[in-house]
PyMOL Python script that loads the backbone (N, CA, C, O; Angstrom):
from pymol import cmd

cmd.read_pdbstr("""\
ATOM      1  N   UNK A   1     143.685 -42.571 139.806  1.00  0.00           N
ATOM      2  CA  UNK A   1     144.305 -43.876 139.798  1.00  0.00           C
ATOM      3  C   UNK A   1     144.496 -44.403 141.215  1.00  0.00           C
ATOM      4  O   UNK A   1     144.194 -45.575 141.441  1.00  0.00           O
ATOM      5  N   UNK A   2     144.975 -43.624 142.190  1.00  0.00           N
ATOM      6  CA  UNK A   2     144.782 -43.579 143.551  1.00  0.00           C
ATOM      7  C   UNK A   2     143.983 -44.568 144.668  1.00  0.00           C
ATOM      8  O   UNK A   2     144.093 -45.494 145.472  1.00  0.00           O
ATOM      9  N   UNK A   3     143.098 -43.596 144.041  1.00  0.00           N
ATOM     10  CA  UNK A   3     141.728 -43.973 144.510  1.00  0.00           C
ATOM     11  C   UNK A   3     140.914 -44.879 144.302  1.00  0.00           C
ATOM     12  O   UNK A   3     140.038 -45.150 145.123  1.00  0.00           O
ATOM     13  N   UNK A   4     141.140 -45.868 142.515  1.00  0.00           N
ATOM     14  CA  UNK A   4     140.934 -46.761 142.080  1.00  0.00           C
ATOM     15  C   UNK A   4     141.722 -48.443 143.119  1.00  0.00           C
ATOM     16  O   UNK A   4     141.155 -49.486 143.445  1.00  0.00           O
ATOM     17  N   UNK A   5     142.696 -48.133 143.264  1.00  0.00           N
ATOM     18  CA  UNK A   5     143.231 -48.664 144.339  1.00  0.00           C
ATOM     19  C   UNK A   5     143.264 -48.941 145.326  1.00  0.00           C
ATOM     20  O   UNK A   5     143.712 -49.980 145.811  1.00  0.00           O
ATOM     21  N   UNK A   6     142.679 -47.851 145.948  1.00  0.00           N
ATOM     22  CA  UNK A   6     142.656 -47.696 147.786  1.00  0.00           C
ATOM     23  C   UNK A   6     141.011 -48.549 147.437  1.00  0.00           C
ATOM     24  O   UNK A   6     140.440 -48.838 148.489  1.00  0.00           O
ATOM     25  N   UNK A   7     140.240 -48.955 146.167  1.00  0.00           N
ATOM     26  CA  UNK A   7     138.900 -49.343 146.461  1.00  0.00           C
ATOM     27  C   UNK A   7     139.410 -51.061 146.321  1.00  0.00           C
ATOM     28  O   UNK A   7     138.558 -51.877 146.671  1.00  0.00           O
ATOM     29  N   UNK A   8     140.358 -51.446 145.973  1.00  0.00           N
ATOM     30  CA  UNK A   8     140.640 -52.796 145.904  1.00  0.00           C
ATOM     31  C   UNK A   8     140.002 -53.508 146.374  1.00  0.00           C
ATOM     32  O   UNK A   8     139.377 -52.985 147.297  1.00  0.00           O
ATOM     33  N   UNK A   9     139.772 -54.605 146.224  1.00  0.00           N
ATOM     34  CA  UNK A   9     139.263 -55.836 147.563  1.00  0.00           C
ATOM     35  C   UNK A   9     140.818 -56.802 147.867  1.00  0.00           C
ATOM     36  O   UNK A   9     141.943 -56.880 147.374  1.00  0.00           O
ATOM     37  N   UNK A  10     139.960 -57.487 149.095  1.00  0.00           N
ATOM     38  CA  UNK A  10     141.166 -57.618 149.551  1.00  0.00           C
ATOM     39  C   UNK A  10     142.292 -59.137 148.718  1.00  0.00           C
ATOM     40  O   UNK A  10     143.349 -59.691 149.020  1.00  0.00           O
ATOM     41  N   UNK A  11     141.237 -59.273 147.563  1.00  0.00           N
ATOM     42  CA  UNK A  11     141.832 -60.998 147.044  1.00  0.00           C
ATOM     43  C   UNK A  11     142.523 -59.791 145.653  1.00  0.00           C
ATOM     44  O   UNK A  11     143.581 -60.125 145.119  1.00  0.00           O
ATOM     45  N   UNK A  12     142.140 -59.063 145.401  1.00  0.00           N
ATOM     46  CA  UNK A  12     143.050 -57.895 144.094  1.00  0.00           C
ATOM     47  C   UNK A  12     144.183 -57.771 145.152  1.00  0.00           C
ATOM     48  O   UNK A  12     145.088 -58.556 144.868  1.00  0.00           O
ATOM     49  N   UNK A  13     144.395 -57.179 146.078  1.00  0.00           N
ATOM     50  CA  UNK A  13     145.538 -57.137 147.035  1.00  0.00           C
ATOM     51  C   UNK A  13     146.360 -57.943 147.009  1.00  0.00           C
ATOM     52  O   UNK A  13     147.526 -57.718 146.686  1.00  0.00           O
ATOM     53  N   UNK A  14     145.866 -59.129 147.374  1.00  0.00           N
ATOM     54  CA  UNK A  14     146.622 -60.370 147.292  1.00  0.00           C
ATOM     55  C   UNK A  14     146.742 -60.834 145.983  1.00  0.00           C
ATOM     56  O   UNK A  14     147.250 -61.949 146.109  1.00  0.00           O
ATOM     57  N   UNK A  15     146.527 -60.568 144.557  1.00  0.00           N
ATOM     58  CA  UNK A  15     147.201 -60.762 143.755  1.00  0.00           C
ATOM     59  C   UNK A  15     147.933 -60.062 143.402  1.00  0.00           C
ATOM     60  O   UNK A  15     148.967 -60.561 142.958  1.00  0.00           O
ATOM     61  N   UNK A  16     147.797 -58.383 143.404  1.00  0.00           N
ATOM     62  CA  UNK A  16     149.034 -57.751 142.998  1.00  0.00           C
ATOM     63  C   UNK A  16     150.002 -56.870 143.815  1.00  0.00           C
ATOM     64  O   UNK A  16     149.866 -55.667 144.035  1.00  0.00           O
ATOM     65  N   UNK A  17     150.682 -57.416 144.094  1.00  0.00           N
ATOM     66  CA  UNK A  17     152.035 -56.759 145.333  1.00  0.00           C
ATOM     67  C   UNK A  17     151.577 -55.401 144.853  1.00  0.00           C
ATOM     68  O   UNK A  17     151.010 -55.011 143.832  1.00  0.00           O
ATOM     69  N   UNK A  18     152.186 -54.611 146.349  1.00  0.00           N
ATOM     70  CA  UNK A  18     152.590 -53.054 146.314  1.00  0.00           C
ATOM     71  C   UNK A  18     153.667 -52.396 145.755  1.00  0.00           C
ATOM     72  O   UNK A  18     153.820 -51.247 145.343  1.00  0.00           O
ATOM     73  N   UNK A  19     154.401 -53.394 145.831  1.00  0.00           N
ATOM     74  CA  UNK A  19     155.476 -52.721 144.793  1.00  0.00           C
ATOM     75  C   UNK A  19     155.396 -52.889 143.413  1.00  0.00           C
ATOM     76  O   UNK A  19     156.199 -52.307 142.684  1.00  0.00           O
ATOM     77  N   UNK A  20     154.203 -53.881 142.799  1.00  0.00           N
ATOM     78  CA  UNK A  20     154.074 -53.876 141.632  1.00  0.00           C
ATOM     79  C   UNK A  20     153.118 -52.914 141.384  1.00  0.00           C
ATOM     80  O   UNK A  20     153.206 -52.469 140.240  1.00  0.00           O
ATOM     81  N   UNK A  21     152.068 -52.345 142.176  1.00  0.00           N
ATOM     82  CA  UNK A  21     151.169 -51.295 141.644  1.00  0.00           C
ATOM     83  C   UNK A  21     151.679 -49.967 141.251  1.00  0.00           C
ATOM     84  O   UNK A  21     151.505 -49.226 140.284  1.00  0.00           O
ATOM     85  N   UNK A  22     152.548 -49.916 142.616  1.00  0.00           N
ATOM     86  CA  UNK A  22     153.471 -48.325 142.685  1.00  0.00           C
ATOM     87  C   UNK A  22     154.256 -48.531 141.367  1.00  0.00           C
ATOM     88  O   UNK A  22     154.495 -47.566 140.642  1.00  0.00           O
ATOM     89  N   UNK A  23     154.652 -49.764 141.058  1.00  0.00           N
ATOM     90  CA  UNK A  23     155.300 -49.609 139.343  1.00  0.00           C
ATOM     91  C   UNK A  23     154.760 -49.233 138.457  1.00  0.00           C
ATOM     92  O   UNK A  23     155.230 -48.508 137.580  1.00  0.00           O
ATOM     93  N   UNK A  24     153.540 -49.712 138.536  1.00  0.00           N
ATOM     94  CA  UNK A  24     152.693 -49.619 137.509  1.00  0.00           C
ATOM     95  C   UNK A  24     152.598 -47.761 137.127  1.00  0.00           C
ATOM     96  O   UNK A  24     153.103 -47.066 136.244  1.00  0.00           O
ATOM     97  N   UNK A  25     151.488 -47.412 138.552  1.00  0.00           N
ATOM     98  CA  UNK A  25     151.457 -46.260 138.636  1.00  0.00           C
ATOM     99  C   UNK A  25     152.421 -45.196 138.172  1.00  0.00           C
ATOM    100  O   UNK A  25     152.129 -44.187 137.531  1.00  0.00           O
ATOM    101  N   UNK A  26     153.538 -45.547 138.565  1.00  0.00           N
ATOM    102  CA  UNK A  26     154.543 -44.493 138.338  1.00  0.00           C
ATOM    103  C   UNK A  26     154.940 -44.384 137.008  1.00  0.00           C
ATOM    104  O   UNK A  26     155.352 -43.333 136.517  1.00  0.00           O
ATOM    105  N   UNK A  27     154.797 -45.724 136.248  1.00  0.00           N
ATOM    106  CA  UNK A  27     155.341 -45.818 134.726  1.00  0.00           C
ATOM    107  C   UNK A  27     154.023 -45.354 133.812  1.00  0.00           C
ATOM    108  O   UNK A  27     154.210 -44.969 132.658  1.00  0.00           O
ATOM    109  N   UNK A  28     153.042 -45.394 134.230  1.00  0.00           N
ATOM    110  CA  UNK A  28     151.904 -44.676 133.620  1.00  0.00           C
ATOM    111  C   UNK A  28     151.748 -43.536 133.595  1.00  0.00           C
ATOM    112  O   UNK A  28     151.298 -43.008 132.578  1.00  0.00           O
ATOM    113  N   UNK A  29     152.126 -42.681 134.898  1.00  0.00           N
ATOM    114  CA  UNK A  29     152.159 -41.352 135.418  1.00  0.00           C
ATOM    115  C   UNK A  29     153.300 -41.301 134.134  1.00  0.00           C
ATOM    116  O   UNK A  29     152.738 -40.924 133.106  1.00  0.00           O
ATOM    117  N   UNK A  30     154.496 -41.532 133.971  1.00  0.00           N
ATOM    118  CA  UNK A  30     155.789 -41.229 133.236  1.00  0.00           C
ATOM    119  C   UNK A  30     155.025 -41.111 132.112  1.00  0.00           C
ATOM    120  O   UNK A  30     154.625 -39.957 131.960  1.00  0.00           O
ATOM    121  N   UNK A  31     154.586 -42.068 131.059  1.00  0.00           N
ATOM    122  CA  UNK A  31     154.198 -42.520 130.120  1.00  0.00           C
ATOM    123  C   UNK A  31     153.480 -40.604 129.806  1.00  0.00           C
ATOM    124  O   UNK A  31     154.023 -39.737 129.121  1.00  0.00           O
ATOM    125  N   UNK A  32     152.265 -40.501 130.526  1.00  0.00           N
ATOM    126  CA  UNK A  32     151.753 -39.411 129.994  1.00  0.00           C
ATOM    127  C   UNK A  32     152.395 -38.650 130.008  1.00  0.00           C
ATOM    128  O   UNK A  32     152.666 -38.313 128.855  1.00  0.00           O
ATOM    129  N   UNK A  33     153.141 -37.780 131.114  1.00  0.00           N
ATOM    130  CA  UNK A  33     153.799 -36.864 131.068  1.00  0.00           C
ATOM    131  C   UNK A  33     155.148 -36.983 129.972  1.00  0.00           C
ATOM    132  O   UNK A  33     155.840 -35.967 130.040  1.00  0.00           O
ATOM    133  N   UNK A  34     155.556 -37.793 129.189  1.00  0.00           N
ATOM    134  CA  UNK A  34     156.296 -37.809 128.212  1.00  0.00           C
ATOM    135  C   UNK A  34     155.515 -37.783 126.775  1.00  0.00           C
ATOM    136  O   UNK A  34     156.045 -37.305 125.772  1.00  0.00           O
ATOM    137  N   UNK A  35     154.315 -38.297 126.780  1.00  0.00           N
ATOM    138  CA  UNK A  35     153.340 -37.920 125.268  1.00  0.00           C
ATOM    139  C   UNK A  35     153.109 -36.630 125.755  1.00  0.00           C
ATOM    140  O   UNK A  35     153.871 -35.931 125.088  1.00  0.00           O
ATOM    141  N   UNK A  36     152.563 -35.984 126.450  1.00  0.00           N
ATOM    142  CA  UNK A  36     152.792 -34.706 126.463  1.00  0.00           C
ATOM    143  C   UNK A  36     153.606 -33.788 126.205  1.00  0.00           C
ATOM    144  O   UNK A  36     153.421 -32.916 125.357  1.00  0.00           O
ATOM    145  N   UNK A  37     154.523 -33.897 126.874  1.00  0.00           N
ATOM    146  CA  UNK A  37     155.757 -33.703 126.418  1.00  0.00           C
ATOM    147  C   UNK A  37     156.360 -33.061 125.298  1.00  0.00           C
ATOM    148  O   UNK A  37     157.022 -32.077 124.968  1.00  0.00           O
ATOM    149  N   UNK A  38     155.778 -34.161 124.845  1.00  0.00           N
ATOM    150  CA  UNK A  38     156.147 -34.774 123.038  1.00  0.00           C
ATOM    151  C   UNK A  38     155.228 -33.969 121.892  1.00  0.00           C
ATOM    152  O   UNK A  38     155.782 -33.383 120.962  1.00  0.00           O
ATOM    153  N   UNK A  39     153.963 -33.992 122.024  1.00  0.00           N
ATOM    154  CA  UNK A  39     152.751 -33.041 121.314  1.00  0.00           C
ATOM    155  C   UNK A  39     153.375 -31.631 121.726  1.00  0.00           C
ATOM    156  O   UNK A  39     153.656 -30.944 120.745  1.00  0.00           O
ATOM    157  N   UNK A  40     153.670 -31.016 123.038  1.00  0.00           N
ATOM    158  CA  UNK A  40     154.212 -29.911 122.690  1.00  0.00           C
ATOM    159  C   UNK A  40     154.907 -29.719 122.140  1.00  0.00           C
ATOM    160  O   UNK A  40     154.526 -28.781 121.439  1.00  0.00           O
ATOM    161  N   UNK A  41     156.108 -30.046 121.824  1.00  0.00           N
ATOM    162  CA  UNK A  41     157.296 -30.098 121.222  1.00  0.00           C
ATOM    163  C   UNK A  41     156.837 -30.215 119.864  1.00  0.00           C
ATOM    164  O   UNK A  41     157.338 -29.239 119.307  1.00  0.00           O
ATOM    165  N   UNK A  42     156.170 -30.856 119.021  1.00  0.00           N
ATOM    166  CA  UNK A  42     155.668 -30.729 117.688  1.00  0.00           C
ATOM    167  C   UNK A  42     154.952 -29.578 117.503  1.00  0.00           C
ATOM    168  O   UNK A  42     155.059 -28.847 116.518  1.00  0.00           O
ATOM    169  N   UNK A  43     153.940 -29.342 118.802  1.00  0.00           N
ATOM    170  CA  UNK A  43     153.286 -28.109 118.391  1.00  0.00           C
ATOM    171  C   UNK A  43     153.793 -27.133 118.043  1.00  0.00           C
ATOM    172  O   UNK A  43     153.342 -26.485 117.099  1.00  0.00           O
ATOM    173  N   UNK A  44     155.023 -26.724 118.818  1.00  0.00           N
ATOM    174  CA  UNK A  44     155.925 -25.769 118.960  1.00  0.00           C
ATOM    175  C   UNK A  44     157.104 -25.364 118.449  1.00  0.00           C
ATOM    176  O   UNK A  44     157.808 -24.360 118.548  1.00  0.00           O
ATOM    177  N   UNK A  45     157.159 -26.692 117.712  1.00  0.00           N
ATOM    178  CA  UNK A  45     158.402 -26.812 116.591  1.00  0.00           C
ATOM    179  C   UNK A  45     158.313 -25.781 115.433  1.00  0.00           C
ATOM    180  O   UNK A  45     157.491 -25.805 114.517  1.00  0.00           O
ATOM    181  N   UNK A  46     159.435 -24.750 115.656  1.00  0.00           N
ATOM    182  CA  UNK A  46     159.334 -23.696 114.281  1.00  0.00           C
ATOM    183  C   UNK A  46     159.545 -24.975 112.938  1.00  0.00           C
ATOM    184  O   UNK A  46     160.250 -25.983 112.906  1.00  0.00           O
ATOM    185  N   UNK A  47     158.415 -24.273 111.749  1.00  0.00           N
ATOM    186  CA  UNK A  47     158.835 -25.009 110.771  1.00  0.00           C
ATOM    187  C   UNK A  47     159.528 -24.277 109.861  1.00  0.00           C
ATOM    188  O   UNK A  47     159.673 -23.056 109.924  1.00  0.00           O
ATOM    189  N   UNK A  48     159.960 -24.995 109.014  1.00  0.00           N
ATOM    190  CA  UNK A  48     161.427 -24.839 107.778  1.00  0.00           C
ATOM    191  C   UNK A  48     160.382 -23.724 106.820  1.00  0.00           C
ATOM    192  O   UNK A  48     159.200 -23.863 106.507  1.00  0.00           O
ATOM    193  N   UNK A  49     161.346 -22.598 106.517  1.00  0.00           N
ATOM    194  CA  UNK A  49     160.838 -22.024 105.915  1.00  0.00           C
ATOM    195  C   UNK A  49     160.779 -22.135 104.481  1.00  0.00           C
ATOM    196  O   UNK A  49     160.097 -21.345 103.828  1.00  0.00           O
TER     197      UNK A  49
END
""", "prot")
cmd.dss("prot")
cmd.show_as("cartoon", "prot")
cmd.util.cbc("prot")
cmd.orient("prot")
């Protein structure tokens, strides 16, 4: 995702602020690491006997 970024041009720059990418990024980064999360937790869930 990074790296997708650092290839910007410079008129993508100028439409989307840095503090809106780093939002982005970070709430996406969150996003997976909580469906993950989440599938383990089902996987792993003892079931009712």
């Amino acid at each position: 995702m990074y790296e997708n970024i650092q290839g910007y041009s410079f008129s993508n720059i100028d439409k989307f602020s840095t503090a809106g990418l780093v939002t982005r990024l970070t709430t996406d980064v969150t996003n997976v690491q909580n469906a993950y999360q989440m599938i383990l937790r089902m996987c792993t869930r003892p079931r009712p006997a």
